[in-house]
Phi, psi and omega in degrees: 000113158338128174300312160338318193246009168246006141261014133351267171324312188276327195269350158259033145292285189317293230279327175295326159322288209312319202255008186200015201290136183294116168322329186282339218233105186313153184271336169307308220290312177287346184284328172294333185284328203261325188293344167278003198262141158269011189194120181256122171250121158234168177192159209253089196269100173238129088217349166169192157277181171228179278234312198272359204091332197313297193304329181280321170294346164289279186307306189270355188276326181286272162017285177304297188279050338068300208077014213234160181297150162204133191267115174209137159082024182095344207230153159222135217247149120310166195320287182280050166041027180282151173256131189280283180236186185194156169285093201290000000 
């Protein structure tokens, strides 16, 4: 992502917390989590995931050795894959 577009980026990440943040989860922890970040990675998986998992076991294993958030499937997880927030 352009360094131009990510506190954009960041600040409708927060309003997407805000509004949809896991009840269980004080809402300062992910909001704080989004105000740390240096570095926005996307990536494209094609031809999709599979079947067996492997590309989603990557993706939380990079995640884990990271420390860093990751929005999939609607939902956005932390490094050990507690769902910060999600779309109901």
């Amino acid at each position: 992502m352009p360094s131009s577009e990510i506190e954009s980026h960041l600040e409708g990440l927060s309003g997407f917390i805000s509004e949809n943040h896991s009840k269980e989860i004080d809402l300062y922890y992910p909001l704080s989590r989004v105000y740390n970040v240096r570095l926005v990675i996307g990536c494209v998986i094609n031809p999709g995931f599979d079947k067996e998992g492997e590309v989603l076991e990557f993706i939380k294993s990079f995640s884990n050795e990271l420390k860093c958030m990751t929005f999939y499937n609607n939902a956005l997880w932390d490094y050990d894959w507690q769902c910060l927030a999600a779309i109901r």
